[in-house]
N, C-alpha and C positions, 0 to 999 in steps of 0.2 A: 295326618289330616285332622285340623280339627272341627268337629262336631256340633254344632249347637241343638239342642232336641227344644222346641217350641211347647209351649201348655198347649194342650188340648182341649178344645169342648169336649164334654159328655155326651156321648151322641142320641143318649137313652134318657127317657123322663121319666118318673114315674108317676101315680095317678094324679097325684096334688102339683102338677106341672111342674113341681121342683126337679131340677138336674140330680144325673144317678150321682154317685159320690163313686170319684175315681178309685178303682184300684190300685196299692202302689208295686212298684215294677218285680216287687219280689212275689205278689200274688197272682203275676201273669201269665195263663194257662201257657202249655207250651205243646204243642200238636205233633212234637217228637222228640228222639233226647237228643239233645245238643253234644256232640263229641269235642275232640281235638282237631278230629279233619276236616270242623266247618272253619277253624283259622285257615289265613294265608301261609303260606310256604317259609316264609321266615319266620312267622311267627311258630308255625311247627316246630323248626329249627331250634327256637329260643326253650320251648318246653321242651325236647328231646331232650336240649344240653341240661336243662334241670334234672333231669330225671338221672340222668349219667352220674351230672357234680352230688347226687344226694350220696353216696355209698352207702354205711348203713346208718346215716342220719334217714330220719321220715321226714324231716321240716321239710325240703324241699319237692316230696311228693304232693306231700300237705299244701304248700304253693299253688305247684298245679291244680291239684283239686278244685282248688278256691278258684285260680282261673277260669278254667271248663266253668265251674257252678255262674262264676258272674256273666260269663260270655254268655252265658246259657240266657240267664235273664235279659241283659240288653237286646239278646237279639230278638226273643220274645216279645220284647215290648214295641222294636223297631217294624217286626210281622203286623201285629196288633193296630197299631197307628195306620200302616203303610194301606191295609186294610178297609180300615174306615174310610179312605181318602176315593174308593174304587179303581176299578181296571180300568185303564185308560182305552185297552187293546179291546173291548167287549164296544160292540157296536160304536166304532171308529167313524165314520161318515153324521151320525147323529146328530141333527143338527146342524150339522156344518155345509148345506144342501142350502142355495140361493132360493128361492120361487121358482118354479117352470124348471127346477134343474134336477138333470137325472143322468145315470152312468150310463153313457153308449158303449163304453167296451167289457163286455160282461164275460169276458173267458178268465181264464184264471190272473189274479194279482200280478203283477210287475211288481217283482219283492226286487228289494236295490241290499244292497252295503254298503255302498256309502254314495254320495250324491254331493258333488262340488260346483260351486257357483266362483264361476272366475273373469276378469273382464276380458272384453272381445279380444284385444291383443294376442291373448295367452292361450295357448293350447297343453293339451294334456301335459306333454313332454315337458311343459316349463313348470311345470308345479312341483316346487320341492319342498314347502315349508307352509306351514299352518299360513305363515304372513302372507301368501303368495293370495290365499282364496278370500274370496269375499264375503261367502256363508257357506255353511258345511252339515250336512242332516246326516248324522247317521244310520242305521242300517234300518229300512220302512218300505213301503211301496207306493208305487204310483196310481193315482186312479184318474179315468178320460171319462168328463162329460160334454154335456152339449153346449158348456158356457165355461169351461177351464179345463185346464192339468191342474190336479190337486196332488202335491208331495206328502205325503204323510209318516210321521216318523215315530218311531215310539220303541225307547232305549230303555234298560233297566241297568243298575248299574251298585253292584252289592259285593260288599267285604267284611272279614270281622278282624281285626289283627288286635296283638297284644305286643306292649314294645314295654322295655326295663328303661326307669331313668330316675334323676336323682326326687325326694321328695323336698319341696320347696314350700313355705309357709313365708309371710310377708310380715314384717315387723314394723312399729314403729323404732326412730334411734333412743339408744338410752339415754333416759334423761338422769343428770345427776344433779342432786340440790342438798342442801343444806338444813335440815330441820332441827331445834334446840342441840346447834353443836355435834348432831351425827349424820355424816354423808350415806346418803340415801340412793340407790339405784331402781328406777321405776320402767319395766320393758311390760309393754300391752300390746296386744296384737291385735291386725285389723285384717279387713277384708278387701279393701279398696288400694289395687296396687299405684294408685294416678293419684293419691294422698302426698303430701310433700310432708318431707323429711322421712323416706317409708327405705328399708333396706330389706334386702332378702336373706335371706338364712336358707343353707341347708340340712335337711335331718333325716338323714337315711335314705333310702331307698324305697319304691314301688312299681309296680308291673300297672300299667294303663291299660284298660282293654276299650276298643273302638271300636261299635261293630254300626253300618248304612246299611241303608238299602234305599233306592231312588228309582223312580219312576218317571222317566221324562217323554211328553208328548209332544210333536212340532206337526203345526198344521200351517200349509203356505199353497196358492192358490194365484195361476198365474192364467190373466185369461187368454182366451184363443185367439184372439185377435193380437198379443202381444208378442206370441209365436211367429218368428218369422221364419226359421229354418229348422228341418229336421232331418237327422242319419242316424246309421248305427254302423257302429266296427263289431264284426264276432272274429274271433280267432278260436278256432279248436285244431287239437291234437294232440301228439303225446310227443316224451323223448327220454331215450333211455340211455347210458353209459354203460357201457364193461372191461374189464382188464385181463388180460392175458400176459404174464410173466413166468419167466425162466429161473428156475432156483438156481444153488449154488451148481456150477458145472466145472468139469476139469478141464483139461486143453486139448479132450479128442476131440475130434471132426468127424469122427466116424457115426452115421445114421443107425450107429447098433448100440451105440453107448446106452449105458442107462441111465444117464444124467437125463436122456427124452422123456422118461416116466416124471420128472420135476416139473414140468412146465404144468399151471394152475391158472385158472380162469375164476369169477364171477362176474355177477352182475350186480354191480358197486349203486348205481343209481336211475330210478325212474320216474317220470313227472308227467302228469296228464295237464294238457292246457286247456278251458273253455270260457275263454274270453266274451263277453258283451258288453260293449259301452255306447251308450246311448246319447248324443248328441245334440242339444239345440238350443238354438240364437235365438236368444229371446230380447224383448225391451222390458226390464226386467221391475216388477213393481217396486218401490211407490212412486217415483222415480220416472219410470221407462226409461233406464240408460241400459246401455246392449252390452248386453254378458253372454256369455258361453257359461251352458250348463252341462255340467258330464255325469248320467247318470251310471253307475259302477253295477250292472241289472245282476241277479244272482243265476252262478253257473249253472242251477239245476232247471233254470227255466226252457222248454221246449223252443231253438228257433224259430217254429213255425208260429208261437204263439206271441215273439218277440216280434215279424215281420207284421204277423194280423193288429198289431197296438200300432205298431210306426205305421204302416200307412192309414190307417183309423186316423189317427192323431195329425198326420200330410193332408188326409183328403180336407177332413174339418177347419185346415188353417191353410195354407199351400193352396189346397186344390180351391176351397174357397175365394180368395183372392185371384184366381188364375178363374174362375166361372165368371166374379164380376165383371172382371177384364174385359173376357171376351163379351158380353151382353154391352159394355160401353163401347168397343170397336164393331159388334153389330150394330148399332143405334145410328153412332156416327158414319158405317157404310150406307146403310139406308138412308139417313139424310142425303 
């Protein structure tokens, strides 16, 4: 993955209104020590085999060292920025609240993991592949007001790896000429690899280290009126497996053998199931074209606090349109 790190403002002034003057990334405090086990798993892998391939050379400890020490700092620096920017998760709704608009379902969050926007045609079962969905929020929760379902999302998303590969420097080609009768060879090197007549060269070896961390916020806001249909699937329960097998036995029949003492059981495997998916036909903003939306609700939320949001969420939009209804086949009885 590659990386680009952006210049930063200075978030701090000091009293002459001039900007602080940046720290550089090797003086950036570090609020713990950075190991080997904040790399990913291959990357462990890669510094394990250093450590093996050293015998009784040091260089190769020596490597690693260097490693840790720079992971250390990058990721430092990535804490630091990511920082400055705020929590996105610290008062979530702020701002983000119409006029006159406020949360009617006030029991605990509807936390989701994942939430798929797919067109009306398609049902759960048909979704195999990213191409399949139309928008896709990851793992956030739902909040019900008195003028929308608001989807709210908020992912983080952090690795540091370290990967070996060749070291590459970008040349210009050699130029050769002629000066008072002795051939001359002129190689300058640049920085611009989109420079014509530019070749690559390689020179050894070096270890890359990459280290992110990302913060993403999705806020999407579908209003009640655009609600046409709402349900929910729960599946709970559990399921277990086990084996019963007969070891090696001879050819008696007899119920006194002791080949009976071989026969071994366990219980090989068990799975608890707590399904909730959340259901509804919306006309789907900016748009209004009708989509099925499946919200994926998490297993630990109480059913009872799953049915008190779905019919919240029916009466507001369902049962609303079913009240007008009947006030317009009253009016027209009455007439």
């Amino acid at each position: 993955m590659q990386v680009k790190m952006a210049a930063v403002h200075p978030s701090e002034a000091n009293d002459n209104n001039e900007p602080a003057e940046e720290q550089p990334i090797s003086n950036q405090p570090q609020s713990f020590q950075f190991t080997q086990q904040h790399f990913n798993a291959n990357s462990q892998q890669l510094l394990e085999g250093l450590k093996r391939d050293s015998g009784c050379c040091s260089k190769n400890e020596e490597i690693v060292n260097r490693i840790i020490e720079e992971g250390g700092k990058v990721y430092a620096w990535n804490e630091n920025i990511l920082g400055s920017y705020g929590d996105p998760s610290v008062n979530t709704l702020e701002g983000i609240l119409l006029q006159d608009e406020h949360i009617t379902y006030q029991g605990q969050p509807m936390v989701y993991s994942q939430t798929i926007v797919v067109s009306k045609d398609k049902t759960k079962e048909d979704i195999k592949t990213a191409k399949d969905t139309i928008k896709m929020f990851k793992a956030g929760a739902l909040y019900l007001t008195n003028k929308r379902l608001i989807i709210s999302s908020i992912t983080s998303d952090t690795d540091t790896i370290v990967s070996k590969q060749p070291r590459k420097k970008w040349y210009r080609h050699v130029e050769t000429y002629v000066q008072d009768k002795i051939q001359t060879q002129k190689l300058t090197m640049t920085i611009d690899p989109h420079q014509e007549d530019i070749i690559l060269k390689t020179e050894g070896e070096q270890y890359t280290i990459q280290s992110w961390k990302f913060n993403t916020f999705h806020f999407f806001g579908i209003p009640l009126r655009n609600i046409i249909h709402t349900e929910v699937e729960s599946l709970s329960g559990s399921f277990g497996e086990g084996n019963v097998w007969e070891g090696n036995c001879c050819s008696c029949c007899s119920c006194c053998c002791p080949c009976w003492l071989q026969i071994n059981n366990d219980l090989i495997f068990t799975q608890s199931v707590n399904n909730r998916i959340l259901k509804i036909g919306v006309l789907f903003p900016p748009w209004e074209e009708k989509r099925n939306v499946f919200v994926v609700l998490d297993e630990k939320l109480p059913l009872i606090n799953v049915k008190t949001f779905v019919g919240l969420l029916a009466s507001q939009t369902e049962g609303n349109r079913i009240e007008k209804y009947d006030k317009v086949v009253l009016n027209l009885n009455e007439k």
